[in-house]
N, C-alpha and C positions, 0 to 999 in steps of 0.2 A: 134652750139654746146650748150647745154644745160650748164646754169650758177646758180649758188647760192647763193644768198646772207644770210651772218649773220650777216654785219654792219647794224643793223637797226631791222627792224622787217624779220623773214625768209621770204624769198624769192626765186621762179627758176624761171630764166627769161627768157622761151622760153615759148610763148604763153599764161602768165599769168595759170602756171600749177595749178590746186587745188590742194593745199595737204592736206587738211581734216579736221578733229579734232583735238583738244589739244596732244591726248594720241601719233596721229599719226606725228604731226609736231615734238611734242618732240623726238619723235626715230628718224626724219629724220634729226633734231639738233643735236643730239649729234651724229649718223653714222658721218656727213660730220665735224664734231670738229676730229673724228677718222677713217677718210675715207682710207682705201687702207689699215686697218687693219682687220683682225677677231677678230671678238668681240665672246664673248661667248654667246648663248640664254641666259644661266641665270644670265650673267650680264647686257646682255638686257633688260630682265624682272625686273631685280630692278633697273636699270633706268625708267623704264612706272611705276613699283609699288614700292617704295622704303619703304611703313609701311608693308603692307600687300597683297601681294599678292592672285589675286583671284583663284580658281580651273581650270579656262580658259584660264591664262594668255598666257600659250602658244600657245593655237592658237588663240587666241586674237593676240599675235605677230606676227602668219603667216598671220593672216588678213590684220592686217597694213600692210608687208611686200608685199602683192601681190596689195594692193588697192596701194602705191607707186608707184611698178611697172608699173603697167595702165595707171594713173596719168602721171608721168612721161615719159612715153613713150619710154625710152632708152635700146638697147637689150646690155646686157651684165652689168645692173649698180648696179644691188643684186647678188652675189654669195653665194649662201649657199652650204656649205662644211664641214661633219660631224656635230659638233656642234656649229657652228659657221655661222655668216654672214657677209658678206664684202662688202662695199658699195665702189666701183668701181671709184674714180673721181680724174684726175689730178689735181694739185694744182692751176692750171691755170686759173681752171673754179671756182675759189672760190674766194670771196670777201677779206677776211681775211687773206688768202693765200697773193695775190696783194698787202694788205697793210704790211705783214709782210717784204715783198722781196723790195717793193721800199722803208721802215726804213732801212732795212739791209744797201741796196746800199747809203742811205743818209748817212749812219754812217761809208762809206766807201773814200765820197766824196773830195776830197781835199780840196777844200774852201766852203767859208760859203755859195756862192750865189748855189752853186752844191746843198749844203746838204738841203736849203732852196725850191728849186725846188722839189725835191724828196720828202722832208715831206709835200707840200702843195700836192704835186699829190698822196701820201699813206692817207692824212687826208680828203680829199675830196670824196674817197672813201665811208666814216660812213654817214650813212641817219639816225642816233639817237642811240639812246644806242645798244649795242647787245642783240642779240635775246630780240629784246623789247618787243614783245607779248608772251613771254617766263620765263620773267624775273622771276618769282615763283617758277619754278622749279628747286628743292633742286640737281639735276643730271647734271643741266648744269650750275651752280653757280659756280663750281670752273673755268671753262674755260672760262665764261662770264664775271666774275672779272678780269682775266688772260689779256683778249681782251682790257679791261677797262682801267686795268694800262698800259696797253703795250699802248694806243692811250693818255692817259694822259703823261706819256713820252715826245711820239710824240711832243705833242702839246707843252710841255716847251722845247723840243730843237729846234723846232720853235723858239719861241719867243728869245732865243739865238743864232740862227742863226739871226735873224733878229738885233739884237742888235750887232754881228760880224760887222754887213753888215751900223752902224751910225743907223738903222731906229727905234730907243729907243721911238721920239715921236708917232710913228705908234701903238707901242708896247705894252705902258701904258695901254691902254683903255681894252685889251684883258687882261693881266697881271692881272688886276684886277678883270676882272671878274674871273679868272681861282683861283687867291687866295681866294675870296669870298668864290668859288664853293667847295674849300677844303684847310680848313681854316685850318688844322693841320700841311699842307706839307709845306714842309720849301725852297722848290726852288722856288715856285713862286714868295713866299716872297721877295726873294735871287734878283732875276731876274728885281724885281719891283723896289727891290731897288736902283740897279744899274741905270734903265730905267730915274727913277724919276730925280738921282742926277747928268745923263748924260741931263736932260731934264732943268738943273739951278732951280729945285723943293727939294732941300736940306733938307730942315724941313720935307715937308713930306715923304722924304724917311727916313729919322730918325725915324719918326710918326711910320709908317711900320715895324719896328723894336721893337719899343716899346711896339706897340699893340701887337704885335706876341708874344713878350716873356709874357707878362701879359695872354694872352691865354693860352701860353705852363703850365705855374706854377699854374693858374686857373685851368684848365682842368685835365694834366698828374702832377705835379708837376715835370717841367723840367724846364732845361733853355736847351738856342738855342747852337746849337752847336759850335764848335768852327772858323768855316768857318764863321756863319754868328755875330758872334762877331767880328772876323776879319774885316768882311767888313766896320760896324758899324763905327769902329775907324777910317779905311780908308776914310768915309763917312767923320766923325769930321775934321780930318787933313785937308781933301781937297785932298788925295793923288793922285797925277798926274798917277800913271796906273788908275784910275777908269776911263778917260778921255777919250771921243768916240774916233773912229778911224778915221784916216785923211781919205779924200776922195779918194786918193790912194791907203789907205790900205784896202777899203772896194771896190774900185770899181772892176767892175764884168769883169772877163777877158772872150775872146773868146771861150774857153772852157766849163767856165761855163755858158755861156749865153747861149750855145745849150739847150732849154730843150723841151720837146714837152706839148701843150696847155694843161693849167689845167681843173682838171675834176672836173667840180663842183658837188655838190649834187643832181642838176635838171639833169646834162647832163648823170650820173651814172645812171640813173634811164635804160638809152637808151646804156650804155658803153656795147660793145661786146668783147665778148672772145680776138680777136686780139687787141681791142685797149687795154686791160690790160697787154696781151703783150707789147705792143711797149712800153705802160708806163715803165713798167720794163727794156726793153733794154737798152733807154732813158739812167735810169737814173743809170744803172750799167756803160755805157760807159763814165757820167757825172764824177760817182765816180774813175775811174780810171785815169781822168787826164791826158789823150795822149798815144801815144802809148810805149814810154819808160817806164813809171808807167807798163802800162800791160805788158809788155815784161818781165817785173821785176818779177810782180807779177807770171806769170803763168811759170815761171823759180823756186822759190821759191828764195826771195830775202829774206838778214839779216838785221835786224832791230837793231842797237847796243842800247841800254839802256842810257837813259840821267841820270840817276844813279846809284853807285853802291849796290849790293846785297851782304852783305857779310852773312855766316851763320847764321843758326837761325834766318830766314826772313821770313815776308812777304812782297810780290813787288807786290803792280797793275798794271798788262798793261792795257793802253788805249787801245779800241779794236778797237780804228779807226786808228788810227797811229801804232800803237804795240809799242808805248815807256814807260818805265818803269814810272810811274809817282809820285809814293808816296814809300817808305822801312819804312816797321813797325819790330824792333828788338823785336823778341820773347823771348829771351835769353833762348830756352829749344829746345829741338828737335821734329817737329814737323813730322809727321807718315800716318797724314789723315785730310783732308778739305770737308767741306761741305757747300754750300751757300743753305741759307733758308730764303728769300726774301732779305731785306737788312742787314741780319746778314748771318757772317762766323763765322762756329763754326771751329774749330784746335783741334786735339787730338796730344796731348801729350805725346809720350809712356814712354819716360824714369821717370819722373814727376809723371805720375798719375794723369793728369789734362786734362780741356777742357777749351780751348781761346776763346774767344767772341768778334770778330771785327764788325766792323761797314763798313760795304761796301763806304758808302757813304762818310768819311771823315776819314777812315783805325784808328780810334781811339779802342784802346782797351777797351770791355765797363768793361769787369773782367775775373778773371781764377777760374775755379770750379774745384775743389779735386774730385777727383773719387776713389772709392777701391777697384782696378784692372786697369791694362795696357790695356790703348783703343788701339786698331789696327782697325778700320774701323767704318764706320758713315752711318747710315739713319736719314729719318725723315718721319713721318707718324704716323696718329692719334694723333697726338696735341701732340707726344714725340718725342724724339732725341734715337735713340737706336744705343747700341754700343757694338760690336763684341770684347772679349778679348781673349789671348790666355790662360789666366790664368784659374786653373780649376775652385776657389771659385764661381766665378762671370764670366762666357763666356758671359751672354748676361746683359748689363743692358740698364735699360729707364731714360730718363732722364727730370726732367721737364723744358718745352726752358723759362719760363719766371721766374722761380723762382731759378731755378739751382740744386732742390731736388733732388737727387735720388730715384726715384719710384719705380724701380723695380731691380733685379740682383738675378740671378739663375747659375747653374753651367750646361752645356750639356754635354752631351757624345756620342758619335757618335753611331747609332743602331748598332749591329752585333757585336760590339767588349766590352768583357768585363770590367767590373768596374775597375779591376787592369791592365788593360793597359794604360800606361802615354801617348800613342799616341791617345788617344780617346776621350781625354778630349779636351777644350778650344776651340774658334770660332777664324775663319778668315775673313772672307766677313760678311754682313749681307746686307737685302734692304727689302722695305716695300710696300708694292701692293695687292690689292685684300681684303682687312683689315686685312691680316697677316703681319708677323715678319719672312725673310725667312734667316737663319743663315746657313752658312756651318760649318760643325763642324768636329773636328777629323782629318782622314787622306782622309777619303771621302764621308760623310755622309752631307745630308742636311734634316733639320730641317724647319717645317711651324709649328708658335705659334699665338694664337689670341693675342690679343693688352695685355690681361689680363696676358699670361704666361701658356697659357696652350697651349701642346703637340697638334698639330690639324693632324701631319702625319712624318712620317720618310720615309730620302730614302734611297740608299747608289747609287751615281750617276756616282764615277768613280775615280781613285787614285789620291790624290794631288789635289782633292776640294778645291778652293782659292776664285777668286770676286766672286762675283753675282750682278749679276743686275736685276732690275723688273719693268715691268707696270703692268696694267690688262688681257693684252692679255698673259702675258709669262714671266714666270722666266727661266735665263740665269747663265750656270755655268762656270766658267773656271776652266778646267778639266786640271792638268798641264802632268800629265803622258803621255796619249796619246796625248797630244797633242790636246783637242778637246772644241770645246764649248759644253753644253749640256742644250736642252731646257724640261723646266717641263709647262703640261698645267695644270694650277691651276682651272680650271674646271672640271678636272678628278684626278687631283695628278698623273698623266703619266709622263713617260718620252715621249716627241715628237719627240725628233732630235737630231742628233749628227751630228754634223759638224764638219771636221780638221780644223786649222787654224795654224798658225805659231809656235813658242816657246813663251811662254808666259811664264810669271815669277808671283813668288806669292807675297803677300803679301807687301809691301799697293799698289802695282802695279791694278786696277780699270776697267769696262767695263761701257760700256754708253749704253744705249737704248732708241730710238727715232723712233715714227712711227710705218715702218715697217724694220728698222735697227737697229741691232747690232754691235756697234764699240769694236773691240779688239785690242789694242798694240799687237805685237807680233814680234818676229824676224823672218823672212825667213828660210829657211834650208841649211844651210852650208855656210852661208854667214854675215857678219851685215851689207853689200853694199841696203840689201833685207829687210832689218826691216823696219816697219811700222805700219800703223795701218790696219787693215782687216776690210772690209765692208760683214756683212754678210743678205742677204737677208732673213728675219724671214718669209714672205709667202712663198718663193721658196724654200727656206732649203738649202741654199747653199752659198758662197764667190762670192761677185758679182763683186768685187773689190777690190785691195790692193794699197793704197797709201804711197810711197817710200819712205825714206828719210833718210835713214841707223842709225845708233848709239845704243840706247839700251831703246825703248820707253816703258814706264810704264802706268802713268796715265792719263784718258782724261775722258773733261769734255765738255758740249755742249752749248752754248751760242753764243748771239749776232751774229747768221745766221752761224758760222762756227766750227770743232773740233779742239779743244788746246788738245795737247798731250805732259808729261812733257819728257823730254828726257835726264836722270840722267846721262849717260856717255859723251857726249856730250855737258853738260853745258847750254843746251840750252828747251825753248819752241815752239814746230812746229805747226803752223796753216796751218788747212787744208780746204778745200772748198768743201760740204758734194754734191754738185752740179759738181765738175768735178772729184774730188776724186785725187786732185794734191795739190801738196804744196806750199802755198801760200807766208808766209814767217816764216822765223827762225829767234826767238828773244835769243839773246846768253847774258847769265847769267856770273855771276862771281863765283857763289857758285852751287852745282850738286841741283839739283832742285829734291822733292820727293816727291810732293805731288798740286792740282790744281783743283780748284771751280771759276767757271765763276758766278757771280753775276752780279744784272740788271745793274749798270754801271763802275766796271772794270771784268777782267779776273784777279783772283788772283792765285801766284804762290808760293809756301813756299818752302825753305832752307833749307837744313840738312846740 
């Protein structure tokens, strides 16, 4: 089977294929970052030419496209279909792919020697930076960065797993390189320090603390957070939890000792389709811990919360345990969540306001005034935009580092007069294609450039509420009939109407991943039948419904699985996007309204 690699420099590793020139490896980089999607030609072409396109470009791109072809030799692996092209490849045969699913499965692991196995066979995978003969181009920079943080991760839950497990003196020597390497990031630090004062190296884990903050206040004008202040004093005291783990607590039980040989970087070079397989089976059956874990799990087991959620909250789940870990009191009602790398922005609808959390230590950094009632969140073009119902202001922008208000305009839905109070104010909004896509009115959806100008009007269907968007396709929830409705932003068409369940509006949310749309929805005539709908965006159709009754609203995609909040029910249902069953139900104290997965919790807000 034909394989690919992006850890490193590109690569397909059947028979040392040629893939060409720069123009043509970049299309084959980012097809396989977007594989088993259609892509539009002309967002093709501004990936190959992103200043200026030449008068050729197009078939300049059927050329690459057919010189691929040859090259790689595989019948069925370019689809061309209307305007569009689809590059054909299971995940299985991709490097990236493997590293992502044995993180997933490590972060799923019961114990540390599990999750430790699994991160050395996902990091063992990279043969040097991603797409490193690549690394210029301005088209594959955001998913190259994306690849980058996601194995930087890795590698410090590594070195805590290994710290889990007493091996602090093994640890050091790596820890520090990795702090050197990114002397900004504060877990390494965090990690080192620990290493050092587990190592009877006191002073200089002190050192490491001092230097770092003298950096933070040099550099950004910061100090360190409050975790690693904590630890600091912990360090001073001597406090007895900083103290390794006895060798009972670390030693490796029978279960996790199962793991299959690590693949190193030489042996990767030679790794086939199947043994990235087994890797992955490996280290899912590692993660589940016995067969009463999995019995659990593919039943959908409850997770009770090690604390309580009382209103006006936000609660982290840990996404490897599902227990509640940290409650941040909001004191206002919160409406809508959005995670944008390690911040969580909160819209505030009673208020008028927007929260500013910190993923990484649930510290509130500030609340920003708004003038209009947020009802929903994107992010795109270096703004925050936000959907209100109010007429003054339906759409405003927002600046994420300073908290300005950049922009706010009033919409009105096309076809229905100025004096109708049902045609004003937005509901959804999302951001894709370098537009601004707002539904407005009772059915009307709106495309603005970043700037605020009008780029097209539709009218899509009664009860226009989420929307969701990548580049391939905006996604509307249609609530009247019942339907989803998809626009191709390469024509401004409508492409497909799909039924799906009862779907509810507002702040109630859709997800779009791949070549998948997730919808909440209830069932018909039932709420035994509520769920979330999987709908298949090439095939145009429900490929799947995952069960779990009550009354689901919104979902969010993270850390390999869908969280879906489920406000009559009390509860957060994870789902597993790979059997399309329910994994487990973590049960709330307070009706849960709102849910942003960020890189290290899934966060759930309170009404």
């Amino acid at each position: 089977m034909l394989e690919f690699r992006l850890l490193g420099t590109l690569e397909a590793a059947q028979g040392g294929s040629a893939l060409g020139g720069r123009k043509q490896r970049t299309l084959l980089a980012y097809m396989l970052l977007h594989r088993n999607e259609a892509i539009p030609r002309d967002r093709l072409i501004d990936v190959l030419w992103p200043e200026d396109p030449p008068a050729t470009a197009a078939h300049a791109l059927d050329v690459y496209v057919s010189r691929l072809r040859k090259s790689l030799g595989a019948n069925g692996l370019f689809e061309t279909r209307g305007g569009s092209i689809r590059l054909n490849v299971p995940d299985e045969a991709v490097d990236a792919a493997g590293f992502e699913q044995l993180v997933a499965a490590a972060r799923r692991a019961e114990g540390a020697a599990a999750r430790l196995g699994a991160l050395e066979q996902a990091l063992a995978l990279w043969r040097g930076p991603a797409l490193a003969d690549l690394r210029d181009e301005p088209s594959l920079r955001p998913e190259r960065e994306r690849l980058e943080e996601e194995r930087l991760a890795a590698q410090e839950e590594r070195f805590e797993a290994m710290l889990a497990l007493g091996r602090h003196d093994e640890a050091i020597g790596g820890l520090q390189a990795l702090a050197s390497e990114h002397p900004l990031r504060e877990r390494p630090r965090r990690l080192l320090m620990l290493a050092l004062y587990r190592a009877g190296r006191q002073n200089e884990a002190l050192e490491v603390y001092r230097s770092f903050r003298r950096l933070l206040s040099d550099e950004l004008g910061l100090e360190p957070s409050d975790d690693l202040r904590e630890l600091e004093g912990a360090v001073l005291r001597h406090d007895e939890r900083l103290a390794a783990p006895s060798p009972a607590e670390s030693a490796t039980t029978p279960g996790e000792a199962a793991s299959a040989p690590l693949a190193t970087p030489a042996r990767h070079s030679r790794m086939t389709h199947t043994r990235w397989r087994a890797a992955a089976i490996v280290a899912a059956v590692v993660a589940v811990a016995g067969a009463i874990v999995l019995a659990l799990a593919l039943s959908g087991s409850s997770a009770r919360p090690t604390l309580a959620v009382p209103d006006f909250s936000a609660a982290a789940i840990d996404p490897t345990t599902g227990r509640i870990v940290n409650v941040v009191p909001l004191h206002q009602s919160p409406d809508a969540a959005l995670a944008v790398g390690n911040t969580l922005w909160v819209a505030n609808l009673t208020n008028r306001t927007l929260t500013r959390l910190d993923d990484r230590t649930g510290a509130v950094r500030d609340t920003i005034g708004l003038p209009c009632h947020p009802r929903a969140l994107a992010y795109g073009g270096r703004r925050l935009w936000i959907a209100s119902t109010d007429r003054a202001c339906s759409l405003m922008a927002v600046n994420p580092r300073s908290g300005e208000v950049k922009l706010k305009m009033p919409l009105h839905q096309p076809g229905l007069g100025v004096f109708s109070a049902q045609g004003w104010g937005a509901k959804g909004v999302a951001f894709a294609n370098k537009s601004v896509w707002v539904t407005v009115g009772v059915s009307g959806l709106i495309r603005l450039s970043p700037a605020g100008r009008v780029q097209h009007t539709f009218v899509v269907g009664p009860d226009a509420s989420a929307v969701a968007a990548d580049n391939g396709g905006v996604w509307i929830a249609v609530l009247g009939p019942e339907q989803l409705v998809e626009i191709d932003p390469s024509t401004d068409s409508r492409a497909a109407r799909i039924p799906v369940g009862t779907m509810q509006d507002i702040p109630c949310t859709l997800a779009v991943s791949g070549q998948t749309v997730w919808a909440p929805a209830a069932g018909e005539g039932t709420s035994t039948s509520s769920g979330v709908w999987r709908v298949d965006r090439i095939r145009q159709r429900v490929s799947a419904v995952a069960h779990f009754g009550g009354n689901p609203c919104g979902v969010s995609l993270g850390h390999g699985n869908v969280w879906v909040v489920n406000p009559s029910s009390y509860e957060v249902d994870e789902i597993s996007p790979q059997t399309d069953r329910l994994l487990r139900r973590i049960s709330l104290d307070s009706s849960p309204d709102a849910i942003a997965a960020a890189p290290r919790y899934v966060w759930v807000f309170t009404d």
